[in-house]
C-alpha atoms as a printed R data frame, in Angstrom:
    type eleno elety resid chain resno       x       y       z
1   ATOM     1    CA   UNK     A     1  -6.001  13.686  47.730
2   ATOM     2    CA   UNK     A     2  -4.816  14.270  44.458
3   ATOM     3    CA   UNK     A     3  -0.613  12.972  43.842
4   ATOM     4    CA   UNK     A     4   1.099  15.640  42.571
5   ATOM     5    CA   UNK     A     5   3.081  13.565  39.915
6   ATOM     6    CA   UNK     A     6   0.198  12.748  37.839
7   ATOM     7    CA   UNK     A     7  -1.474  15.628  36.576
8   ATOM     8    CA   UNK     A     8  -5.150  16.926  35.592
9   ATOM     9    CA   UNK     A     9  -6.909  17.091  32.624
10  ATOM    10    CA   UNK     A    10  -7.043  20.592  33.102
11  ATOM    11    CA   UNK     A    11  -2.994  20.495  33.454
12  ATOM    12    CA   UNK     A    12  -2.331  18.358  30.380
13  ATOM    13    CA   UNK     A    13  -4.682  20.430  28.047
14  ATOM    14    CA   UNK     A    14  -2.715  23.857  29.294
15  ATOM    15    CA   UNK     A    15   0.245  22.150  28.879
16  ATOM    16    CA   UNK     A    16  -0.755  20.534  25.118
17  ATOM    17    CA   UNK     A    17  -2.052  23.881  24.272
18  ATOM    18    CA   UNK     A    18   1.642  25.618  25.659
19  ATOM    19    CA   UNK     A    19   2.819  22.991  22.863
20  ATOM    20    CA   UNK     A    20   3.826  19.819  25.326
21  ATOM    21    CA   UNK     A    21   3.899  16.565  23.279
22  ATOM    22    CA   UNK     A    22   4.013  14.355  25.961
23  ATOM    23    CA   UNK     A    23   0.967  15.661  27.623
24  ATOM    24    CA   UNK     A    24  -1.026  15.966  24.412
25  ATOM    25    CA   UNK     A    25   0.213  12.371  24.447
26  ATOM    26    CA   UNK     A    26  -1.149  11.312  27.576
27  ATOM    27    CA   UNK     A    27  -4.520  13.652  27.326
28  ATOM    28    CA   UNK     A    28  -4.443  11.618  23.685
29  ATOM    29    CA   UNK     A    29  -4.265   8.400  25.403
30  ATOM    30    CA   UNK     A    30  -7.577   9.487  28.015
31  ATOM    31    CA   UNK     A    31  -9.880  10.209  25.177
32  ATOM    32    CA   UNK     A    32  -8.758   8.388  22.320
33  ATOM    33    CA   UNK     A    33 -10.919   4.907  23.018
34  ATOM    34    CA   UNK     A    34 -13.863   6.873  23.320
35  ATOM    35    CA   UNK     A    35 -13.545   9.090  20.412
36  ATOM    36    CA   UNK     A    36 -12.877   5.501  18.854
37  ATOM    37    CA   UNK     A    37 -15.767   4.045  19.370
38  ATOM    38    CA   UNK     A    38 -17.954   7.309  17.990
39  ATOM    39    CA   UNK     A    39 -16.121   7.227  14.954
40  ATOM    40    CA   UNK     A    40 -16.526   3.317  14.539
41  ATOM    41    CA   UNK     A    41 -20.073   3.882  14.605
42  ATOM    42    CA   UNK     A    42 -20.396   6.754  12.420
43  ATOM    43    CA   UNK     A    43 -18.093   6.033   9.739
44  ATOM    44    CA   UNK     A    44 -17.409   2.450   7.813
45  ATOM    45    CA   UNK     A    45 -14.473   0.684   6.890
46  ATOM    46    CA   UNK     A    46 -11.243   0.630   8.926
47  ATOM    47    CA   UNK     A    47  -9.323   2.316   6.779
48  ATOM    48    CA   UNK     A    48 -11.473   5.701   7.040
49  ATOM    49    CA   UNK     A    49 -11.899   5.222  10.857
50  ATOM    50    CA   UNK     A    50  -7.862   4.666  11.029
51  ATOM    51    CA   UNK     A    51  -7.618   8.138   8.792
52  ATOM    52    CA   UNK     A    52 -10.597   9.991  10.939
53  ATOM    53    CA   UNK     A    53  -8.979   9.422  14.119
54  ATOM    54    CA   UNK     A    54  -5.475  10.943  13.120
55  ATOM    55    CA   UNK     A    55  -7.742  14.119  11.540
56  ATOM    56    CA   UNK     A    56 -10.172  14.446  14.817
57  ATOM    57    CA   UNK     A    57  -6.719  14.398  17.038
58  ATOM    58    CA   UNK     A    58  -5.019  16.554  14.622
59  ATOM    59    CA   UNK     A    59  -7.700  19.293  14.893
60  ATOM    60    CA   UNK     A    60  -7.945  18.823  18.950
61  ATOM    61    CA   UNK     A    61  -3.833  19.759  18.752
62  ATOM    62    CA   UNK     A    62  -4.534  22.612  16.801
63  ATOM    63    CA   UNK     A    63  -7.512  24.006  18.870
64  ATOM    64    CA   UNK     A    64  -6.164  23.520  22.220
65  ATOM    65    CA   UNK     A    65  -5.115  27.096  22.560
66  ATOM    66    CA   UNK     A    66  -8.653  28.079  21.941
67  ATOM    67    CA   UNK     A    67 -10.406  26.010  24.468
68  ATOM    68    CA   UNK     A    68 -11.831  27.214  28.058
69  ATOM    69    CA   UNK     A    69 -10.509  26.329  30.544
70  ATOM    70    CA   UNK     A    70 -13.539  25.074  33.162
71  ATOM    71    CA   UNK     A    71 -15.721  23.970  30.244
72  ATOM    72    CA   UNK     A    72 -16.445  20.510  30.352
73  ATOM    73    CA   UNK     A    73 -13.418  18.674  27.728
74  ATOM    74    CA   UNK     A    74 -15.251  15.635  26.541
75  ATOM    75    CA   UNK     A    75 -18.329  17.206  25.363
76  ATOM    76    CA   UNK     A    76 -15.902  19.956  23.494
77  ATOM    77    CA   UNK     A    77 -13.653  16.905  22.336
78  ATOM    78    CA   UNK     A    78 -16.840  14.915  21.031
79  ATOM    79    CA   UNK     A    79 -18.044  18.021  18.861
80  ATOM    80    CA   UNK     A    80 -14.492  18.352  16.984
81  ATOM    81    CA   UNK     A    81 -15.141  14.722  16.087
82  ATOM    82    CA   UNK     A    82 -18.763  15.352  14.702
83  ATOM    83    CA   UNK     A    83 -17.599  18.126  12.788
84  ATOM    84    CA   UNK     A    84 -14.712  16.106  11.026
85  ATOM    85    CA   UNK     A    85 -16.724  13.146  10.682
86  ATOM    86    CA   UNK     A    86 -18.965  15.402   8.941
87  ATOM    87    CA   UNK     A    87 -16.963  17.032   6.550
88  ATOM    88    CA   UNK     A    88 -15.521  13.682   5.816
89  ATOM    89    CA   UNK     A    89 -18.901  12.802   4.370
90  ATOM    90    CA   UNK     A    90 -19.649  16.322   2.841
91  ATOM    91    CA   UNK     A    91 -16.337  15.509   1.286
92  ATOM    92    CA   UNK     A    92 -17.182  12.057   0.030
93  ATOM    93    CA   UNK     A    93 -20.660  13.019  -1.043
94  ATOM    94    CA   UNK     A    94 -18.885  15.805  -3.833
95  ATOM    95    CA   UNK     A    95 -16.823  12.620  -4.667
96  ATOM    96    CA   UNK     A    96 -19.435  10.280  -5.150
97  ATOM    97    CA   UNK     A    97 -21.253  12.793  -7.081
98  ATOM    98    CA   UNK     A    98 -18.727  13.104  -9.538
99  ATOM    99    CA   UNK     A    99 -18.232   9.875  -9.930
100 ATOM   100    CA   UNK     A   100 -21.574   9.223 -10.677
101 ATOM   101    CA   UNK     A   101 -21.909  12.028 -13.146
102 ATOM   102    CA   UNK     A   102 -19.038  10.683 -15.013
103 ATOM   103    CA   UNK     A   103 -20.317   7.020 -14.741
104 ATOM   104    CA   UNK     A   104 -23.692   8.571 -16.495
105 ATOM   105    CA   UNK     A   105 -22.172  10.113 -19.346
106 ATOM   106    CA   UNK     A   106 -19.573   6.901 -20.213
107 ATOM   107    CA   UNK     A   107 -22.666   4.421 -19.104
108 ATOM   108    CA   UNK     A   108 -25.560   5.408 -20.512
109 ATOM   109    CA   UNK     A   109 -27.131   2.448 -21.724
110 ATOM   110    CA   UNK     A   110 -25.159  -0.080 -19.085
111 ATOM   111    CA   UNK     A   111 -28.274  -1.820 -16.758
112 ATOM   112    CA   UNK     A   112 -27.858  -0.395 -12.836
113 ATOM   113    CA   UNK     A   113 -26.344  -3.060 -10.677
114 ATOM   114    CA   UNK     A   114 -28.202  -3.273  -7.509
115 ATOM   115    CA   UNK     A   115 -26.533  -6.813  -5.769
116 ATOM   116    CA   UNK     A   116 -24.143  -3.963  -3.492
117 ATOM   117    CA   UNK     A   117 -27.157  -3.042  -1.956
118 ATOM   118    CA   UNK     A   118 -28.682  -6.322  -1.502
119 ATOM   119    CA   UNK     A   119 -26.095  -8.436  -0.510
120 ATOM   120    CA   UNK     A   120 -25.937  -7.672   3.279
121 ATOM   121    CA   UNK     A   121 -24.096  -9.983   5.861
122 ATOM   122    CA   UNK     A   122 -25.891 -10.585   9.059
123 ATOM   123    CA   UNK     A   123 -24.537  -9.052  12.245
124 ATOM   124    CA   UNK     A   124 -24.123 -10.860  15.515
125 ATOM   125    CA   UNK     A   125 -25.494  -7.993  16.935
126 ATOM   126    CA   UNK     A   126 -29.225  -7.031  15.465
127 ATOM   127    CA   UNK     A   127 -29.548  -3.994  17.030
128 ATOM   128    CA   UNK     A   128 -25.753  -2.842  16.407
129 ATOM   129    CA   UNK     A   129 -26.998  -3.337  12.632
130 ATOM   130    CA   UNK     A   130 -30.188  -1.675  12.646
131 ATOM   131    CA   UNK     A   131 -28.253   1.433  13.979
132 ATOM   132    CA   UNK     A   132 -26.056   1.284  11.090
133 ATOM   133    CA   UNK     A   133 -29.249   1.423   8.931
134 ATOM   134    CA   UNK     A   134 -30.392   4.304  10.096
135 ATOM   135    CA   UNK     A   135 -29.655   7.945   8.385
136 ATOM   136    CA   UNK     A   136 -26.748   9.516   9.403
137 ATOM   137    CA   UNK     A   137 -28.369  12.292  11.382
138 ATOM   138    CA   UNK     A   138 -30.470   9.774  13.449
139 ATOM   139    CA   UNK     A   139 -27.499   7.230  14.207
140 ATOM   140    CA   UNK     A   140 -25.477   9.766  14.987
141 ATOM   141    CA   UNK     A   141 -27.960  11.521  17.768
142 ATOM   142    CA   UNK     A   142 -28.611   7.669  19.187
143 ATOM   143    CA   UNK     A   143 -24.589   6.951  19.259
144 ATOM   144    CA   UNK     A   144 -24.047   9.913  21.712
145 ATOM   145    CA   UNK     A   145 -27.236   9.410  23.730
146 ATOM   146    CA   UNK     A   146 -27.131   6.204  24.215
147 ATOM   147    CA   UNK     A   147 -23.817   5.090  23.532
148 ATOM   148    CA   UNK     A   148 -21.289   7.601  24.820
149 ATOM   149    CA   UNK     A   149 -24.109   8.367  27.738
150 ATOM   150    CA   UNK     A   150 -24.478  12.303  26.950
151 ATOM   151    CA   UNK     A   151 -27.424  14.211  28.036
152 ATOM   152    CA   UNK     A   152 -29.734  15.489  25.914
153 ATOM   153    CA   UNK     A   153 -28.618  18.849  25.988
154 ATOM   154    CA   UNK     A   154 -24.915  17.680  25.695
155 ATOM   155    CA   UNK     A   155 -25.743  16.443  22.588
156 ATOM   156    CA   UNK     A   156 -27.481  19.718  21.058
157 ATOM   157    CA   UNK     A   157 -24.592  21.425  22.133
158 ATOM   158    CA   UNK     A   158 -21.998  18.675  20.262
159 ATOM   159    CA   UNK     A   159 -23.787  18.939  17.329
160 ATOM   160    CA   UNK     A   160 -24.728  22.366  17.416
161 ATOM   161    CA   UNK     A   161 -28.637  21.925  16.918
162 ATOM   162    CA   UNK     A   162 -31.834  23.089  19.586
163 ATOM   163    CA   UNK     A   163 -32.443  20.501  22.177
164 ATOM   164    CA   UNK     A   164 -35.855  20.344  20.528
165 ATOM   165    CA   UNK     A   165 -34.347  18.869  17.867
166 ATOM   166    CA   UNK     A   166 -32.259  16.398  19.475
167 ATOM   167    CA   UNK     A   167 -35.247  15.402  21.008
168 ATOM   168    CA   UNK     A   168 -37.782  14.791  17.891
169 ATOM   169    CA   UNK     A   169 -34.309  13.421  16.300
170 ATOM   170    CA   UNK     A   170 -33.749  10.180  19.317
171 ATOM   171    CA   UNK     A   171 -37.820  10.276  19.125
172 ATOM   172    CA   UNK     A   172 -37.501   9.484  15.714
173 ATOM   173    CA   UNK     A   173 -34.604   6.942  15.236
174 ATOM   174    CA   UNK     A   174 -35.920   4.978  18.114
175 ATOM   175    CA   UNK     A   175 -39.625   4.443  15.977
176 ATOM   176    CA   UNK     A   176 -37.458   3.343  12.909
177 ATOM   177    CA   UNK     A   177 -35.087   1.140  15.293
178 ATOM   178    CA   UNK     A   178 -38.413  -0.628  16.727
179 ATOM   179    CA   UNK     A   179 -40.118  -0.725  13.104
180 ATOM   180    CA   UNK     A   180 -36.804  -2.434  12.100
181 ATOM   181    CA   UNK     A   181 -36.397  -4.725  14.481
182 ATOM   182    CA   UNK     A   182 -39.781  -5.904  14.505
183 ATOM   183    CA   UNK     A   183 -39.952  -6.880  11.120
184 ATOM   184    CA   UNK     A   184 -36.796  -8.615  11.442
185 ATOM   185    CA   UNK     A   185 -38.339 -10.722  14.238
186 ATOM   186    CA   UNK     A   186 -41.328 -11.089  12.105
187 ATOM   187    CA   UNK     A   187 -39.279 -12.053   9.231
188 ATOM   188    CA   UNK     A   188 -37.796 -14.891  11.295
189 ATOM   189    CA   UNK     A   189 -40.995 -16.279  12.415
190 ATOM   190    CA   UNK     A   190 -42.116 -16.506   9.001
191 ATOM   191    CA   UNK     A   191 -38.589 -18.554   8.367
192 ATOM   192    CA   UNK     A   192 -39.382 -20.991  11.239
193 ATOM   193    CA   UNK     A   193 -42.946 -21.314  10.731
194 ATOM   194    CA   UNK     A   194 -41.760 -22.476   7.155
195 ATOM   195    CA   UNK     A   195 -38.867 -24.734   8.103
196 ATOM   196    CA   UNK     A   196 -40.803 -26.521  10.871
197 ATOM   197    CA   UNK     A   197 -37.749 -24.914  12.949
């Protein structure tokens, strides 16, 4: 039996969307860890995780008054994250494009440093870094799958795209994750057949 003093999901949101703080607070506090970890994985320094969060909660305030009632809150919770996350990059592609543009015309003849791209530090977790290596709209299908457990047609839904695609997309990243990982193993075989390890 439910106790009346703690209320609903469907409660807080009606209440957040009437413009309650302290139930957008506590509805903030159910979703925010998850919401976390998708943006931890899609974006990556702190800082711009930090930022994204404030954004993706900001936008859920502000759309609460458009959300249906009955429809399922973390899939619609998940999407307003995507989207920001995404703009975030669209965002800081225009940037980086500038930049480089300028760094062409006052660089010309200056040789391309590559060492950024190189120098890599090793994760604890393998896999967690071959995820990070894959494009964006690979990681980001694997994150939700397999990560935040959504179904397949969750996801299509999240990220607005046919299931069909999600589909060929997880299909996809998982070939690239294997390819990775196997040469990585391979690579360290080679290492210890060398070493005598």
């Amino acid at each position: 039996m439910n106790d009346p003093s703690c209320p609903t999901q469907e409660d807080l949101i009606r209440l957040a969307a009437a413009g309650d703080q302290s139930a957008f607070g506590m509805l903030y506090d159910q979703t925010v860890d998850e919401v976390a970890v998708t943006v931890h994985f899609l974006l990556g320094d702190k800082q711009a995780r930090d930022d994204m969060l404030q954004e993706i909660f900001l936008e859920v305030y502000r759309s609460l008054p458009r959300f249906e009632i009955g429809r399922p809150f973390r899939p619609w919770i998940t999407g307003i994250a995507i989207r920001q996350i995404n703009n975030h990059r669209r965002k800081k592609w225009k940037w980086f494009q500038l930049f480089a543009k300028q760094q062409q015309y006052t660089h010309t003849n200056a040789a391309p440093d590559f060492s950024g791209d190189v120098v890599r530090k090793m994760d604890n977790l393998l896999l967690l870094e071959k995820i990070n290596q894959l494009p964006y709209k690979y990681r980001e299908v694997i994150i939700l799958r397999y990560l935040q457990e959504y179904a397949q047609d969750e996801v299509a839904h999240i990220l607005q795209i046919p299931v069909g695609t999600v589909k060929s997309r997880i299909s996809t990243a998982l070939r690239k994750l294997r390819s990775k990982y196997n040469k990585t193993l391979h690579f360290f075989t080679e290492v210890e057949k060398r070493h005598g390890t």
